[in-house]
C-alpha positions, 0 to 999 in steps of 0.5 A: 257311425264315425263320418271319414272325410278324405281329400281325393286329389291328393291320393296316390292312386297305387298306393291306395290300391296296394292299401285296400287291395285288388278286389275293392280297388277294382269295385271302386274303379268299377263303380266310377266307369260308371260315372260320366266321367270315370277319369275325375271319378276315380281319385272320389270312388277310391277314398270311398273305398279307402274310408270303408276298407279302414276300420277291416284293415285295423288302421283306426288311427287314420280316421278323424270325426269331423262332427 
């Protein structure tokens, strides 16, 4: 298994969610609602589904093994 390491705080939100579209964009949100704080929780539950949403959507140039 390949190990993707994203940086959250320089995510655009929007442009992530138009990547993984709206079913995984609004799970990640979900799961961060969860959190104690959903507001900082964000940015890190969207790469996390970003990370898992790039080998589907075909964009395997993007992921980096930092192994």
């Amino acid at each position: 298994m390949t190990r993707i390491v994203l940086e959250p705080y320089f995510l655009h939100q929007e442009q992530v969610r138009a990547l993984i579209g709206p079913r995984r964009a609004e799970a990640a949100l979900g799961r961060a609602s969860g959190s104690g704080a959903p507001e900082a929780a964000a940015p890190y539950a969207l790469a996390e589904a970003l990370a898992e949403a790039l080998p589907a959507l075909g964009i395997e140039e993007l992921l980096k093994n930092t192994q």
